[in-house]
C-alpha positions as CSV (number, residue, x, y, z in Angstrom):
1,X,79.1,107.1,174.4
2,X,77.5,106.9,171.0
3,X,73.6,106.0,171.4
4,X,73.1,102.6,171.5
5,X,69.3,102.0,171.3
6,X,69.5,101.0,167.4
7,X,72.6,98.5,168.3
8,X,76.3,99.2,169.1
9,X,77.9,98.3,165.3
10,X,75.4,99.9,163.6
11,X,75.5,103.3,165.1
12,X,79.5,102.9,165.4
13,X,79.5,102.2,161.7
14,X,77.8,105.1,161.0
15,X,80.1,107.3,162.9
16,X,82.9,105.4,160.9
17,X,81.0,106.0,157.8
18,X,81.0,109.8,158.5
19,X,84.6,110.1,159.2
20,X,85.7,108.3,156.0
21,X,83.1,110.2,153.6
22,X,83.1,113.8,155.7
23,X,79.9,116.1,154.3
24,X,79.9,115.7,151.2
25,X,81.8,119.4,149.0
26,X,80.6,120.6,145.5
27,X,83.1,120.1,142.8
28,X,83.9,123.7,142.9
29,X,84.5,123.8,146.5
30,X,83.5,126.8,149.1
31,X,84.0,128.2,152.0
32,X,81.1,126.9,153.5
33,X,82.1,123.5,152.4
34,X,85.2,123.5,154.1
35,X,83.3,125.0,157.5
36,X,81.1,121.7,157.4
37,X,83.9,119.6,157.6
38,X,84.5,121.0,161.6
39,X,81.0,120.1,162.0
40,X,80.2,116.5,164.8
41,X,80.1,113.6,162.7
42,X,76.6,111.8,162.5
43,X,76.1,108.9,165.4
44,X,77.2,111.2,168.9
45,X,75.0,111.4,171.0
46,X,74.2,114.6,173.4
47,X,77.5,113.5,175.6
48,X,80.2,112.9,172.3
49,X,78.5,116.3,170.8
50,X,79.3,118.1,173.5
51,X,82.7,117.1,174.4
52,X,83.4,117.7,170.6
53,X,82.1,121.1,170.8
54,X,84.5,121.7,173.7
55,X,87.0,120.8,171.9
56,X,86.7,122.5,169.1
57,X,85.9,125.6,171.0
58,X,89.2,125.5,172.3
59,X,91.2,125.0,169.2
60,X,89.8,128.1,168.4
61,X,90.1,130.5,171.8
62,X,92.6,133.0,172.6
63,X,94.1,132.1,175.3
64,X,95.4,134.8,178.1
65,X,98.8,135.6,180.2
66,X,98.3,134.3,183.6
67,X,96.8,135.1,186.7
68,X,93.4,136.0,184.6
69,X,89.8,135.1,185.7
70,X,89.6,134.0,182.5
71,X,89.8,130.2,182.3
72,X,91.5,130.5,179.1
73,X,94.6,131.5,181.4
74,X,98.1,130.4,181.1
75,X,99.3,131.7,177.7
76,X,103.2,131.9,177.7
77,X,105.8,133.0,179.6
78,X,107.2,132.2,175.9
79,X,105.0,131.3,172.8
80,X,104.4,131.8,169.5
81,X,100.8,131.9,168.7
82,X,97.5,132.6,171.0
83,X,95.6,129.9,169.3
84,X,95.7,126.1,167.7
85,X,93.5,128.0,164.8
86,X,96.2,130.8,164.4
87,X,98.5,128.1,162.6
88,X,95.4,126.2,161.6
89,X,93.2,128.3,159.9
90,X,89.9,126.7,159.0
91,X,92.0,123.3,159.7
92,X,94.1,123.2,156.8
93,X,97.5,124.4,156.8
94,X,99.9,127.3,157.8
95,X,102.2,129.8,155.2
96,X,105.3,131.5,155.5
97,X,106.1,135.5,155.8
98,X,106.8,136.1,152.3
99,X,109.0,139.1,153.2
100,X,112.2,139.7,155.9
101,X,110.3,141.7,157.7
102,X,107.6,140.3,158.4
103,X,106.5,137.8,161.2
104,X,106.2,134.4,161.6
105,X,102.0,133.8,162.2
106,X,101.6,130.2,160.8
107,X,105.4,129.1,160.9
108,X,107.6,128.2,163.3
109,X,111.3,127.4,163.6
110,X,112.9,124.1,165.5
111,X,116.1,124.3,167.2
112,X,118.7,122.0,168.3
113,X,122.2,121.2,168.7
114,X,124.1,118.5,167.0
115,X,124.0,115.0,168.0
116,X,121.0,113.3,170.3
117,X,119.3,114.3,173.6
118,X,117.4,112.3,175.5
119,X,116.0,108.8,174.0
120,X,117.2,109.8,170.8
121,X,115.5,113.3,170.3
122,X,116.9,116.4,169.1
123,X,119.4,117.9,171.3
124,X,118.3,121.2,172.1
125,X,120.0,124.2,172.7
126,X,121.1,125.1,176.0
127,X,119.7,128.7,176.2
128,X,117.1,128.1,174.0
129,X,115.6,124.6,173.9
130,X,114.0,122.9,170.9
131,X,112.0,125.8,169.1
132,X,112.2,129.5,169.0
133,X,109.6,131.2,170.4
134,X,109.1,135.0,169.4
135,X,106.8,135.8,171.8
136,X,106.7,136.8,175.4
137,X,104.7,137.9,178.7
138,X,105.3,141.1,180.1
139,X,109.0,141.0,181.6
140,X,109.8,138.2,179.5
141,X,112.1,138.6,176.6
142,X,110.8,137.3,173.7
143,X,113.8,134.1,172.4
144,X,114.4,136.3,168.9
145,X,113.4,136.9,165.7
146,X,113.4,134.5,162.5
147,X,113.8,136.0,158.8
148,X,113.1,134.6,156.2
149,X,114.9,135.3,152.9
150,X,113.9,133.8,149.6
151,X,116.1,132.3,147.3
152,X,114.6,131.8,143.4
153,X,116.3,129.3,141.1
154,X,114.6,128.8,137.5
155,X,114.1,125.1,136.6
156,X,114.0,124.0,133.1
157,X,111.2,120.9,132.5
158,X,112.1,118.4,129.7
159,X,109.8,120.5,127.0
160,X,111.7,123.8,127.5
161,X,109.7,125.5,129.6
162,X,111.2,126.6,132.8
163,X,109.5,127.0,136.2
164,X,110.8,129.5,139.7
165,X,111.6,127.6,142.3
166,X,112.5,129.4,145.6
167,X,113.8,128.3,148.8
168,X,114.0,129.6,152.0
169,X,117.0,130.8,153.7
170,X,116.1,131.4,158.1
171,X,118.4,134.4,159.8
172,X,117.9,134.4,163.3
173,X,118.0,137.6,164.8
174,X,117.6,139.7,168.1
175,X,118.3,137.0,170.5
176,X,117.4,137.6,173.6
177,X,119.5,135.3,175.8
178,X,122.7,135.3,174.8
179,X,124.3,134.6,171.3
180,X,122.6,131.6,169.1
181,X,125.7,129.9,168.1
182,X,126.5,127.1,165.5
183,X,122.4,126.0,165.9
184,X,120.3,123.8,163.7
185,X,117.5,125.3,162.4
186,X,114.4,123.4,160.5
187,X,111.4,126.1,159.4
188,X,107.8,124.1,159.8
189,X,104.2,125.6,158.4
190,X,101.2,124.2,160.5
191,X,99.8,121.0,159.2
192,X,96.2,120.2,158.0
193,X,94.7,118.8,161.2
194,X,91.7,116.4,159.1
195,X,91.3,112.4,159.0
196,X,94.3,112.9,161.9
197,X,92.0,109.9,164.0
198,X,92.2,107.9,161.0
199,X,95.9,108.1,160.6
200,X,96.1,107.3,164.6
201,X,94.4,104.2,164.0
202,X,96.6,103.0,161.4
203,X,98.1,99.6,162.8
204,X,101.8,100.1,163.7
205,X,102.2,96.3,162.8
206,X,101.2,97.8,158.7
207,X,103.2,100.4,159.2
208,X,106.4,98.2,160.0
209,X,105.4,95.8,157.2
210,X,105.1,98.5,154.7
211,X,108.5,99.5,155.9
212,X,109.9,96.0,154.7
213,X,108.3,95.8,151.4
214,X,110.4,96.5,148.4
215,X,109.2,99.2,145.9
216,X,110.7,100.0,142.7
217,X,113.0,103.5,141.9
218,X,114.9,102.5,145.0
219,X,112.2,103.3,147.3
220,X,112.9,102.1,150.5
221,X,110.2,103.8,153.7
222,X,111.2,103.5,157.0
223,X,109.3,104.2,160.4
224,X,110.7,106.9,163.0
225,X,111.0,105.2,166.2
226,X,109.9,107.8,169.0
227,X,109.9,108.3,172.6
228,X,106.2,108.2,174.0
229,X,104.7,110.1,177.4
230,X,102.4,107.8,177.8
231,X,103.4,104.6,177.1
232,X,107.2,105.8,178.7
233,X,109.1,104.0,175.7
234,X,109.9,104.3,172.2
235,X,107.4,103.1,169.6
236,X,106.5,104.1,166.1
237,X,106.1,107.2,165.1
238,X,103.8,108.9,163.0
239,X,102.7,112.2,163.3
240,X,104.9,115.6,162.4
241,X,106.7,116.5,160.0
242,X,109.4,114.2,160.4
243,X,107.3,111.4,162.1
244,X,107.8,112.3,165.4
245,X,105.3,112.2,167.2
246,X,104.1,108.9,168.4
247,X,99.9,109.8,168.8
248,X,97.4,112.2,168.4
249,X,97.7,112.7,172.0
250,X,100.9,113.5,172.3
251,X,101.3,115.6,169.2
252,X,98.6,117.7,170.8
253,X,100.4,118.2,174.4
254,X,103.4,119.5,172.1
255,X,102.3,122.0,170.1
256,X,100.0,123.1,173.4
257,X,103.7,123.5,175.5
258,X,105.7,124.8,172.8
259,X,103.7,127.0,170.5
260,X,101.2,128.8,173.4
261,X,103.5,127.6,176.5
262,X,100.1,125.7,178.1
263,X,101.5,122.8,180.5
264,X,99.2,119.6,180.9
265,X,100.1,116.7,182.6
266,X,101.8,114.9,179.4
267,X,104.5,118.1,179.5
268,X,104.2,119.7,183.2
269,X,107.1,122.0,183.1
270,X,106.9,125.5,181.9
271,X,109.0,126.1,178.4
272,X,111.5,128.0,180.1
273,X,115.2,126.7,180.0
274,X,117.5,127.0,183.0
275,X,119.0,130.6,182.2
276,X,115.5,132.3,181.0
277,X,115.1,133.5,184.8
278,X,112.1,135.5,184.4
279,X,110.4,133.1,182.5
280,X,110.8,130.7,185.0
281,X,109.9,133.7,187.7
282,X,106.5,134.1,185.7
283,X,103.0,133.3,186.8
284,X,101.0,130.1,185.4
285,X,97.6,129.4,186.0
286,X,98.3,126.0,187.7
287,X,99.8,122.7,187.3
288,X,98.5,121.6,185.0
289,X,97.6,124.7,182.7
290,X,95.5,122.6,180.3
291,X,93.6,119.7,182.3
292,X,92.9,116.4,181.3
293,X,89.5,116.8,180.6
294,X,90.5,119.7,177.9
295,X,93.3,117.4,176.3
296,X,90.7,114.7,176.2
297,X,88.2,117.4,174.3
298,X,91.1,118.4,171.9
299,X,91.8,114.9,171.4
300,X,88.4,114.0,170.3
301,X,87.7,116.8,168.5
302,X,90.7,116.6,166.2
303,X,90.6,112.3,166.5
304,X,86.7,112.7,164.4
305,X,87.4,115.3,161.7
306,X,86.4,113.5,158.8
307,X,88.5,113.9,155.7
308,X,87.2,115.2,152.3
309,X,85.6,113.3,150.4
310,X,86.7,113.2,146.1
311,X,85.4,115.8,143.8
312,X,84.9,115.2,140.2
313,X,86.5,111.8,140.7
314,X,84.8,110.3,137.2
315,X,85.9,113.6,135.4
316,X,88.2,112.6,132.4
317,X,90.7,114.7,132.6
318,X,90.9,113.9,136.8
319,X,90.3,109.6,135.6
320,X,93.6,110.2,133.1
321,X,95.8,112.2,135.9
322,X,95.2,109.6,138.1
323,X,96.7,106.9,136.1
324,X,99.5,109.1,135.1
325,X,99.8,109.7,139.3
326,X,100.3,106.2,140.0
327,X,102.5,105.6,136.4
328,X,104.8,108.2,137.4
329,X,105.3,106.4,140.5
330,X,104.4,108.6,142.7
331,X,101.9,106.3,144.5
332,X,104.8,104.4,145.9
333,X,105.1,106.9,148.9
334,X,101.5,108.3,148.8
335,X,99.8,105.6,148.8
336,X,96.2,105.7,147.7
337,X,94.4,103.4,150.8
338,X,96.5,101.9,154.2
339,X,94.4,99.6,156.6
340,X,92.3,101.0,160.0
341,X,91.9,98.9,162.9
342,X,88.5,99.8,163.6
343,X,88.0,98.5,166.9
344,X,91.1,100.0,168.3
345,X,90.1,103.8,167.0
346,X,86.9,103.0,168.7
347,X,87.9,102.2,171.9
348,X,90.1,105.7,172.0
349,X,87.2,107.0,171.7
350,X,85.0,105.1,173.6
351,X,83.0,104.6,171.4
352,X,81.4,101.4,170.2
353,X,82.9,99.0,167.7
354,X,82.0,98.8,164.1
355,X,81.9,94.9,162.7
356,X,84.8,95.0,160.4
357,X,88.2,97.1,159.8
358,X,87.8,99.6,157.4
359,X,90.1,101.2,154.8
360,X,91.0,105.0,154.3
361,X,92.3,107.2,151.7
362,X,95.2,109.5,152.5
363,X,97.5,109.3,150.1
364,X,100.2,108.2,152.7
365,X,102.2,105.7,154.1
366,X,103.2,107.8,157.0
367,X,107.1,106.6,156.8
368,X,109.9,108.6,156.0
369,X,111.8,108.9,152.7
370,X,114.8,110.6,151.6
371,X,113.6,113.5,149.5
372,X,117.4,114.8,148.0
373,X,119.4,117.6,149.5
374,X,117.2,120.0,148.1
375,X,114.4,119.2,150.6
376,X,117.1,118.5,154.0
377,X,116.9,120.9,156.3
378,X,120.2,119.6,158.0
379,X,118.7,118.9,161.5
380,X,118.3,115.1,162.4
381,X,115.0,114.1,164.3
382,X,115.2,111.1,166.1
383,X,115.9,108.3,163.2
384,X,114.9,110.9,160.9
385,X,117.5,112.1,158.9
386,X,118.6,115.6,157.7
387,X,116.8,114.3,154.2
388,X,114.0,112.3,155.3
389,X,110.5,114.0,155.8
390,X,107.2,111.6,156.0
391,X,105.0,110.9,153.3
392,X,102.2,113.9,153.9
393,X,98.5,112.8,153.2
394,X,97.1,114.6,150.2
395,X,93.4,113.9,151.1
396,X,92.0,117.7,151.3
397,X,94.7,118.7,149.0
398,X,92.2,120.1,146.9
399,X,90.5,122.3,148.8
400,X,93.7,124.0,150.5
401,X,93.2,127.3,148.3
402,X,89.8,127.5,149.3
403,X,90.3,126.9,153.1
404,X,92.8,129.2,153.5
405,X,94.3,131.5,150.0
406,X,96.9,131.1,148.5
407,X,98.1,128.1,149.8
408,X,101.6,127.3,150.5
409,X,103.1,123.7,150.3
410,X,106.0,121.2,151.6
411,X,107.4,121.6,155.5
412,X,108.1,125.2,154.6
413,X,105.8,126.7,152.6
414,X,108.4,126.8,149.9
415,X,106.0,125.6,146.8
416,X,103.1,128.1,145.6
417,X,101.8,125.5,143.9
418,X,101.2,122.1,143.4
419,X,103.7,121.7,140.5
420,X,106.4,123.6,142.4
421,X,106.1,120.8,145.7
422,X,106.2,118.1,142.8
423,X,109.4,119.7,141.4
424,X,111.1,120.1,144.9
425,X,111.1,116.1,145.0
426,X,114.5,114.3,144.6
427,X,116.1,111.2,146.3
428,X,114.1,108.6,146.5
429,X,111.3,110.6,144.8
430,X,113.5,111.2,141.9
431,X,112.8,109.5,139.0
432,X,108.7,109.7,139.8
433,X,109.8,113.6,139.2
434,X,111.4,113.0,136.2
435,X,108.7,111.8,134.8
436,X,106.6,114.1,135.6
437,X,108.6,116.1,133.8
438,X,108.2,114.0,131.1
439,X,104.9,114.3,130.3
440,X,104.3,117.7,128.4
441,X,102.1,120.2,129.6
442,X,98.8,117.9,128.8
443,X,99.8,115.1,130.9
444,X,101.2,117.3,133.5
445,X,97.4,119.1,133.5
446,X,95.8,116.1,134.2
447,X,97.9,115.0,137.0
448,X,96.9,118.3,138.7
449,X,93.6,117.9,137.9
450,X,93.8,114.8,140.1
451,X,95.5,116.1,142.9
452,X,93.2,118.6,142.8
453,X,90.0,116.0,143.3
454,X,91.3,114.9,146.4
């Protein structure tokens, strides 16, 4: 699908070039800078353009309660959000409420009940499934409300000075089938969505040897092993939070079923559990909502967002704080380059091959860690643990403020700042934190500084 007249590596390598680089942004980035990187990469031709086009046209619609002429039909019976882009905005990441009262826009909460449900996933609650949804169609009752309360704790770095950290505490409220019970609750702000067909063409095989290599600090990443649509077994997961989603694909097909309440043919059942009657009673705009041409326009719009590129990257201050990064230790987890089988993200695509594997620079090794008890959110997820969360990729880190202000950090949007999410780290991340702390306020500068170049 790529035009071939000027040869099949060379025009696939340039579409592989433009992923990995993205237009290049200033060193004091904009908000125009940010818009180019939802732009088509170079080397599609009239057919890839297009279908990227479509795709990113609908991550951005409102979609509509069904029966509608509109083709954007099928919102609901329960969701959360009207659009991928209302959790997304500019493709960078979602924020909390900041109050009790108000709503969840860019947030949502997962549900379940103790113990496993089907091939190892969360159990979810009988009455209302795996998430809350606070939304509904007319003469369906929204699932409930979810308040947020914020709890501040000072903590004190090794040179005196003392920092607020807060943490969120998640009331559910108004339910609107029956009472909630003894549920598990685990509160997620929307993820960036760039360099996602990068990470989804990490091999699984580097992935599982990472897994086995010893680090120092104790250390120790291990995969998620998920339940995948597709394939109909478990395999590796990788995307999520908590590493639970097992593709791209899939990952999209969720958040289409549970945060909008659009079927496709990956999830073909309507998010309605058995004693939500008029949800179930509710008009759709067929079976499948979403088709498989539109999944397939999602997918590819999403799978070739490039990631930023580095600003400032031979600054010295940026030069030192990346030295201190990886002395701290903190590289161990985020991981500054993992391996891309090339030929296999191509042919997702279909798309023609480049000549070689390339490298990429997240910042991740996509496995889950124990981050302490401060971080657990008490709700296991598949082999993921209350404690364990997956290394998030910090390329575009740097441009979160600009994409979408003021930016909010870690699964819950707990951290107002870089140096808060740093502070928040504990288990295995421990001693790196410590000695961040250890620096003084110079070293700790220049760390930032780095993180912010990325």
């Amino acid at each position: 699908m790529l035009e071939r007249a000027a040869g099949p590596w060379l025009a696939a390598g340039l579409m592989l070039l433009a992923l990995l680089l993205a237009p290049p942004v200033s060193a004091e980035p904009t908000a125009a800078d940010a818009e180019r990187l939802a732009r088509p990469p170079l080397g599609l031709d009239d057919d890839g353009r297009a279908a990227f086009l479509r795709g990113r046209a609908l991550f951005r619609q409102n979609w509509v309660i069904a029966p509608s002429d509109d083709r954007a039909s099928g919102l609901g019976p329960l969701y959360n959000r009207i659009s991928c882009v209302a959790c997304h905005a500019g493709n960078g990441r979602g924020r909390p409420p900041e109050r009790p009262d108000q709503r969840l826009r860019a947030m949502l909460v997962r549900l379940s009940l103790p113990g496993s449900g089907e091939h190892g996933a969360p159990r979810p609650h009988p009455r209302y499934g795996d998430q809350l949804n606070e939304e509904g169609v007319p003469g369906v009752a929204p699932e409930g409300r979810a308040a947020i309360d914020w709890l501040a704790q000072p903590h004190r770095l090794a040179d005196g000075s003392t920092v607020e950290l807060r943490r969120p505490r998640i009331r559910l409220t108004e339910p609107g089938y029956g009472p909630f019970g003894a549920v598990l609750t685990s509160a997620r702000i929307g993820s960036p969505v760039l360099g996602l067909g990068l990470l989804d063409a990490v091999p699984a095989a580097d992935l599982q040897r990472l897994a086995s290599q010893p680090r120092d600090d104790g250390v120790r990443g291990r995969v998620n092993v998920v339940w995948s649509v597709a394939q109909g077994r478990t395999v590796i997961g990788r995307f999520g939070w908590k590493a639970n989603a097992p593709d791209l694909r899939q990952q999209i097909a969720a958040a289409m079923i549970g945060d909008l309440g659009i079927s496709s043919h990956e999830f073909p059942a309507q998010n309605c559990m058995p004693a939500q009657t008029a949800c179930r009673a509710a008009p759709t705009a067929g079976a499948p909502e979403l088709t498989d041409t539109e999944l397939d326009d999602l997918a590819r719009y999403l799978a070739l967002l490039g990631a930023p590129p580095r600003r400032d990257q031979d600054a010295p201050e940026v030069r030192r704080g990346e030295l201190r990064f990886a002395a701290a230790g903190c590289a161990a987890c985020h991981r500054a380059t993992l391996p891309v089988d090339a030929a296999a993200f191509a042919l997702r695509l279909g798309i023609a091959a480049p000549a070689a594997p390339a490298t990429i620079a997240p910042y991740t090794d996509l496995l889950l860690h124990d981050l302490g008890a401060g971080l657990a959110d008490g709700r296991p997820d598949y082999r993921a643990g209350p404690r364990d969360w997956r290394t998030p990729p910090l390329w575009g880190i740097g441009l979160a403020d600009v994409i979408d202000a003021p930016a909010r950090y870690l699964h819950d949007g707990r951290a107002r700042s870089l140096e808060e999410a740093i502070l928040w780290h504990d288990g295995e991340a421990r001693a790196a934190r410590l000695r961040y702390e250890r620096l003084g306020a110079a070293g700790r500068a220049e760390l930032l500084a780095f993180l912010r170049s990325l």
